[in-house]
C-alpha positions as CSV (number, residue, x, y, z in Angstrom):
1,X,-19.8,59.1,9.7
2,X,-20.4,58.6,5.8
3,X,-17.2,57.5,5.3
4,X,-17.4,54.8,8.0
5,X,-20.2,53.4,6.9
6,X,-18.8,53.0,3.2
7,X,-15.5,52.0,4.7
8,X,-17.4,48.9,6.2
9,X,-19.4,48.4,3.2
10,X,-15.9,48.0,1.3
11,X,-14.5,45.3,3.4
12,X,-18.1,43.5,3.5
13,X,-17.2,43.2,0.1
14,X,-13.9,42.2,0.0
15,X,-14.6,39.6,2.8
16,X,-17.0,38.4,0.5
17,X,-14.6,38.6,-2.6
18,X,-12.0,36.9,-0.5
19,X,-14.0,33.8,0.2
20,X,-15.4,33.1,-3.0
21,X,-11.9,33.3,-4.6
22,X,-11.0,30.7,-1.7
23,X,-13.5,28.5,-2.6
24,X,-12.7,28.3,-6.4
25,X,-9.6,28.0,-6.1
26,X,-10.3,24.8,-3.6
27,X,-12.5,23.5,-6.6
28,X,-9.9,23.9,-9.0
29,X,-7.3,21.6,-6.6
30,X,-10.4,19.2,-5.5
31,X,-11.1,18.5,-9.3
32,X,-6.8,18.7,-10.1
33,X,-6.4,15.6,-7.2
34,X,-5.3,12.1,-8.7
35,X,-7.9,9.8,-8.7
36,X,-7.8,6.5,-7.3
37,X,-8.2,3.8,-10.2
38,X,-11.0,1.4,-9.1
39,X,-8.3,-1.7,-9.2
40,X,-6.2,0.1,-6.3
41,X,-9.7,1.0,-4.9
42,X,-10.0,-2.8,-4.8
43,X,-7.3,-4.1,-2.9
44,X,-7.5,-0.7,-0.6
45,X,-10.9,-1.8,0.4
46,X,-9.8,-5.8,0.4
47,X,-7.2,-4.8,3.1
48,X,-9.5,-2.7,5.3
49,X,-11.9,-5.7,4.9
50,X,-9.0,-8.1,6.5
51,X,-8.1,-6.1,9.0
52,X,-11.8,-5.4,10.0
53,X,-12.6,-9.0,9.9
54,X,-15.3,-8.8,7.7
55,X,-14.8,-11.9,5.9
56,X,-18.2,-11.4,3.7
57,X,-16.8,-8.6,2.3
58,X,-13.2,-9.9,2.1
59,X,-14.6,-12.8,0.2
60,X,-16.6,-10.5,-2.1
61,X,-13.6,-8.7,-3.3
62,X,-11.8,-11.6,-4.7
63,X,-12.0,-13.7,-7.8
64,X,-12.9,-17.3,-6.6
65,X,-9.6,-19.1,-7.2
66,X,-7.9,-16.8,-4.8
67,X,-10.8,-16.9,-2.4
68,X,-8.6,-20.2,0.0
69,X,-5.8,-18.2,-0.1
70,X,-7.3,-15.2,1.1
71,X,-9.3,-16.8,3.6
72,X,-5.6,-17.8,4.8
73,X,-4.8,-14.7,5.3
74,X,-7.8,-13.9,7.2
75,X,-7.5,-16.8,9.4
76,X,-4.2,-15.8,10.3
77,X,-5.3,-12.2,11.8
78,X,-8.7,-13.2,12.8
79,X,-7.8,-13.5,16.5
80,X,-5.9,-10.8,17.2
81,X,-6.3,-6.9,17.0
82,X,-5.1,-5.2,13.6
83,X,-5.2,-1.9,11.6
84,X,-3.7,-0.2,8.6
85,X,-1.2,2.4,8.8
86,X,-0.8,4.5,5.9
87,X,-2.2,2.7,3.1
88,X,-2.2,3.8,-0.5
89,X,-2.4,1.9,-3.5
90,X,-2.0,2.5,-7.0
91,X,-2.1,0.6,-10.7
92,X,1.8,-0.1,-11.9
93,X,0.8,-2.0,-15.0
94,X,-2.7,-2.7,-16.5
95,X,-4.4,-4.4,-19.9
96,X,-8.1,-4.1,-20.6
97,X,-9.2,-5.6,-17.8
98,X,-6.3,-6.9,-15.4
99,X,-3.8,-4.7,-13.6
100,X,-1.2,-5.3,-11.0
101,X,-1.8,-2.8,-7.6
102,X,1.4,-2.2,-5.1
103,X,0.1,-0.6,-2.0
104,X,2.2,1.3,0.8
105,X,1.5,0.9,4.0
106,X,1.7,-1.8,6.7
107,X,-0.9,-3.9,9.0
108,X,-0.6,-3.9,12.4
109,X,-1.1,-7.0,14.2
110,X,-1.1,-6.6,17.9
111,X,-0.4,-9.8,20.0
112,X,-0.6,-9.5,23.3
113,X,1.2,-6.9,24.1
114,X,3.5,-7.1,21.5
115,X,2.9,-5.2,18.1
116,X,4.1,-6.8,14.8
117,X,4.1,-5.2,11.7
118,X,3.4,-6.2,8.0
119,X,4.7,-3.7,5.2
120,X,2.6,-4.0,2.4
121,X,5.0,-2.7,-0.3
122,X,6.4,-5.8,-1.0
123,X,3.4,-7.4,-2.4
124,X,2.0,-7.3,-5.6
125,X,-1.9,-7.7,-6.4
126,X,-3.5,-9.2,-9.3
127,X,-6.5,-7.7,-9.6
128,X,-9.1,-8.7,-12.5
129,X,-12.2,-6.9,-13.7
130,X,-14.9,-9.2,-13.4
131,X,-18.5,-7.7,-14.8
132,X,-18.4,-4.3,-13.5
133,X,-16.6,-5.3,-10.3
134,X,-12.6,-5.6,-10.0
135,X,-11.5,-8.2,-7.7
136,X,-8.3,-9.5,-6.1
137,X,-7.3,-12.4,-7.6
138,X,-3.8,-13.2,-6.4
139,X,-1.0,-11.5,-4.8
């Protein structure tokens, strides 16, 4: 009966052992992730704006010479349902405080009943740190 009880008192502790050695090591690969620089943070959150039609936010995100143009672009999917499929962006070239962000991905534009598709990785976004804030500022 003594042995039992120590028996179960062992694997108490090695459950325990077991998930605190789980969760560092999930810690360790949390804090080893890439981070997203803010300028691809940008245009990621420029493109769910557009899709969502949330032009005040949209508008927000982007310098003010590029603000026709991307209103434009709203314009065009403001009537009809869209989403983003698989985005991801990241900085291929910066200096101080420009950088140009390539996203991959595509919006989905649905039209009727017919779905038309808009790959993203052919675009490339100038984004420009204005203040504290980056923007969009031309594609």
């Amino acid at each position: 009966m003594l042995k039992a009880q120590v028996s179960q008192a062992g694997w108490g502790e090695f459950a325990i052992l077991c998930i605190a050695t789980s969760l560092l090591l999930a810690g360790l690969l949390y804090a080893c992730r890439p981070s997203t620089h803010p300028a691809a943070a940008a245009v990621e959150a420029y493109l769910r704006a557009l899709v969502n039609k949330d032009e005040t936010r949209m508008t927000s995100l982007t310098c003010k010479a590029f603000e026709a143009e991307a209103l434009l672009e709203y314009d065009a999917f403001s009537l009809v349902a869209t989403r983003l499929e698989g985005l991801r962006c990241q900085v291929q070239g910066s200096s101080g405080s420009a950088a140009n962000v390539t996203c991959q991905g595509k919006i989905v534009a649905t039209y009727g009943a017919e779905n038309q598709q808009f790959d993203l990785s052919g675009r490339i976004y100038r984004v420009e740190k204005e203040g504290s804030d980056w923007l969009v500022c031309g594609q």
